[in-house]
C-alpha positions as CSV (number, residue, x, y, z in Angstrom):
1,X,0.0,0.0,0.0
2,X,1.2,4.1,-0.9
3,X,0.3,6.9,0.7
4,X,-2.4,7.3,-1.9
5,X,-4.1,4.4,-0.8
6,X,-4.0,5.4,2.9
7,X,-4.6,9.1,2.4
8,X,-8.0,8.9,1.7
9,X,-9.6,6.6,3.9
10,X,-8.1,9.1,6.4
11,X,-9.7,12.0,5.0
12,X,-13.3,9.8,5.2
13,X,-12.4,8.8,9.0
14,X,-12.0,12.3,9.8
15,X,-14.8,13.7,8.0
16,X,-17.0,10.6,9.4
17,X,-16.2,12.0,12.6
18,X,-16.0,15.6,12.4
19,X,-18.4,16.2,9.7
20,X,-20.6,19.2,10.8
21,X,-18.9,20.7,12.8
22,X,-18.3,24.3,12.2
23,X,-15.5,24.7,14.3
24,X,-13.1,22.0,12.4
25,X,-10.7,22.0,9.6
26,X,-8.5,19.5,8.3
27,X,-5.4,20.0,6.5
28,X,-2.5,18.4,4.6
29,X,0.7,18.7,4.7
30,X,0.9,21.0,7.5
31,X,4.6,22.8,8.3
32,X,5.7,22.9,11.8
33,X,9.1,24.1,12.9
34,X,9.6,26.8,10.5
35,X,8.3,24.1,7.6
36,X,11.3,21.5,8.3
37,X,8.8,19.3,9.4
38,X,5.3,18.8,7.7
39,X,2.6,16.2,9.4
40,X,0.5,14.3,6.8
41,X,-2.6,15.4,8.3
42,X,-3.5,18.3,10.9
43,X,-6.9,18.8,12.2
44,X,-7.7,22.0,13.6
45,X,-10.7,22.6,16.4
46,X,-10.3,22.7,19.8
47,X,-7.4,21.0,20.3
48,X,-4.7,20.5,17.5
49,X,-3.8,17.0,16.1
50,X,-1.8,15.2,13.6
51,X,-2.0,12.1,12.1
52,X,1.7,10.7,10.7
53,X,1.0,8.0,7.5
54,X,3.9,5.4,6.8
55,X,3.2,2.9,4.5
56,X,4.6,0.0,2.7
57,X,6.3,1.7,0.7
58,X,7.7,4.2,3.6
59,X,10.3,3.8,6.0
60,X,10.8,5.2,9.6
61,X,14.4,6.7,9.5
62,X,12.8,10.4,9.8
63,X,10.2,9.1,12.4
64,X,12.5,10.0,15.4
65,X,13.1,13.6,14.4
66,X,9.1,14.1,13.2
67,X,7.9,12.6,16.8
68,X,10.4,15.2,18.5
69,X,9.2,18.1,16.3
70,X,5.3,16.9,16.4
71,X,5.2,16.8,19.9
72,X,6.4,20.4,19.9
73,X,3.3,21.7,18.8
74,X,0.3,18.8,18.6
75,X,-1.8,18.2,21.8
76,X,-2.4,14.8,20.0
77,X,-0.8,12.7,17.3
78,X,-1.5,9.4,15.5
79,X,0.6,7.2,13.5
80,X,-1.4,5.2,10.9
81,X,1.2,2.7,9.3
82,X,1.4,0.0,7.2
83,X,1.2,-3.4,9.3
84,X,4.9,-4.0,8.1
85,X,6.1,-1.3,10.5
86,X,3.9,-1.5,13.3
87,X,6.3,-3.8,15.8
88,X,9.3,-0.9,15.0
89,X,7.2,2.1,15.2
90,X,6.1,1.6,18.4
91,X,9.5,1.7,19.9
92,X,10.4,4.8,18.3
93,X,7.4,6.8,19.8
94,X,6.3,8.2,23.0
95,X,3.7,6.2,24.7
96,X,1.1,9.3,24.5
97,X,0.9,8.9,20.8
98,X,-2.1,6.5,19.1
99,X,-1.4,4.2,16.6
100,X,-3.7,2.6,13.9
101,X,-2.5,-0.1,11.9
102,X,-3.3,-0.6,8.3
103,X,-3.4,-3.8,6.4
104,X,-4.9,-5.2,2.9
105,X,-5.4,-8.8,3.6
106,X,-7.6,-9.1,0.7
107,X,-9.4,-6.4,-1.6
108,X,-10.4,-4.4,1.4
109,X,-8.1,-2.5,3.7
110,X,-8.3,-3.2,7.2
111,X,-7.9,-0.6,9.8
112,X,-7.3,-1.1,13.3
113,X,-6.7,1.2,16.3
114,X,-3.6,-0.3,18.5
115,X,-4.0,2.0,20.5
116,X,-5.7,5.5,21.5
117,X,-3.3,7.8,22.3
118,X,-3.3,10.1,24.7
119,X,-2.5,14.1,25.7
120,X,0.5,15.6,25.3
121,X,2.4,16.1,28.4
122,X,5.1,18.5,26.9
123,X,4.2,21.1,24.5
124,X,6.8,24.2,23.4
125,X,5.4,27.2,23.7
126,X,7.6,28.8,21.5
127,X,7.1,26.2,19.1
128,X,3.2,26.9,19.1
129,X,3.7,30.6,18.5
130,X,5.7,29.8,15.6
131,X,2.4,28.4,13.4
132,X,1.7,32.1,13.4
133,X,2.7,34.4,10.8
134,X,4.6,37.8,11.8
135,X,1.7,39.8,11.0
136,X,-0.7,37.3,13.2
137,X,1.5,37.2,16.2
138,X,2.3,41.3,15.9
139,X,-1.3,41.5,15.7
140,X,-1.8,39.1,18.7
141,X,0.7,41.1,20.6
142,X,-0.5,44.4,19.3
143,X,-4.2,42.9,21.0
144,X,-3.0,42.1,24.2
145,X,-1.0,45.3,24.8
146,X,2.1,43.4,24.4
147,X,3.2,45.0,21.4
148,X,5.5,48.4,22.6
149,X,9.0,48.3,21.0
150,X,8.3,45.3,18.9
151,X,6.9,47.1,15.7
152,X,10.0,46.2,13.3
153,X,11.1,42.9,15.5
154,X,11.7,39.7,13.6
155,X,9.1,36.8,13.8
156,X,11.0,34.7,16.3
157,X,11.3,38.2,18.5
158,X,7.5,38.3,18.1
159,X,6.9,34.0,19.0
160,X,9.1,34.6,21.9
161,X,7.3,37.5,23.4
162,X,3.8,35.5,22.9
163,X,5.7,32.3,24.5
164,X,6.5,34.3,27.6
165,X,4.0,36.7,28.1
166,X,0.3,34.2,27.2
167,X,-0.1,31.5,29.8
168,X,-0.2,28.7,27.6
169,X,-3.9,27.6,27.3
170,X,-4.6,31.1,25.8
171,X,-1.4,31.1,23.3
172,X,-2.7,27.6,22.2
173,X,-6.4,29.1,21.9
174,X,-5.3,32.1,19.9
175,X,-3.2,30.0,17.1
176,X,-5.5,27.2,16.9
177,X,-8.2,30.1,16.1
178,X,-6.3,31.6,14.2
179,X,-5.5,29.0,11.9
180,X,-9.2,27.8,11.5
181,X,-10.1,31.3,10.1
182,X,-6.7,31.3,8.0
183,X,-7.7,32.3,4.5
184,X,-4.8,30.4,2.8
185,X,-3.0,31.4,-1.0
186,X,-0.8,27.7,-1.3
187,X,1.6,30.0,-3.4
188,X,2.4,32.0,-0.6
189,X,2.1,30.0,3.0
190,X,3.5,26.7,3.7
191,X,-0.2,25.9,4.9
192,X,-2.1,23.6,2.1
193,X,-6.0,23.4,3.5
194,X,-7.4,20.5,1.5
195,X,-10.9,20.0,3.1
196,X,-12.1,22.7,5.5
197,X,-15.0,20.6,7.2
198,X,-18.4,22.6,7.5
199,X,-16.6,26.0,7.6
């Protein structure tokens, strides 16, 4: 099985489940640590998570680095993989992550959740603030009268002072909102929104 074959039945798991609901978008290929990184699949709502695809025709030498980077950022993250990497993956991943396992024993493909998943326990705040644009986290600054003497400061000046200054909760809030009500140009952000779900 490719990615192509994968992809897709993602997209229908999540739309199966969030379908309605005005308040959720799902994205592809979605950049995280200045773009280095890019998670198969983000969905966007109250709470930010990814979902990591490895397939047959994958393998997991970058999984290391993208669990490291990924937990940065996501609250939640999945791995759906290819039955063939299953027994490895799981020893390359933090125990909060879920894992479904994906199989064509036949015509149809089987999917099977290993295992949940769980919250993360150790989110960057920094690393949040950077899904924000420098115009969005000046503006955020600008809102929350945290703005004086940062006017011409670079972007990761700008993340930093968000990072230190917003508890947490309310950073995480104000990006995840922000990125829902993103209008996207896929010429000029590294953000491709593929199916916004009931916006």
């Amino acid at each position: 099985m490719k990615d192509a074959d994968i992809r897709p039945i993602l997209h229908r798991q999540l739309d199966r489940h969030y379908g309605g609901r005005a308040d959720t978008v799902v994205i592809d290929e979605f950049g995280v640590h200045n773009g280095s990184f890019r998670i198969d699949v983000a969905v966007v709502n109250g709470v930010l998570s990814g979902y990591e695809i490895k397939s047959a025709k994958d393998n997991l030498n970058r999984l290391p680095g993208q669990a490291s980077a990924y937990g940065d950022v996501f609250d939640h993250v999945t791995l759906v993989a290819s039955e063939c990497h299953i027994e490895k993956a799981v020893l390359l991943l933090p125990e909060w992550w879920g894992v479904i396992a994906v199989s064509k024993p036949k015509r149809a493909i089987r999917w099977t959740q290993l295992r949940p998943g769980g919250d993360n326990p150790d989110v960057s705040p920094q690393k949040v603030a950077s899904l924000l644009w420098r115009d969005e986290a000046y503006g955020l600054l600008l809102q929350r009268g945290l703005a004086k003497g940062l006017s011409s400061a670079s972007r990761h000046r700008l993340w930093e002072a968000l990072a230190i200054n917003l508890p947490l909760a309310d950073l995480q809030a104000e990006v995840r909102t922000t990125i829902r009500h993103r209008r996207t140009n896929p010429d000029q952000t590294p953000y491709l929104v593929t199916s916004a779900v009931a916006q």
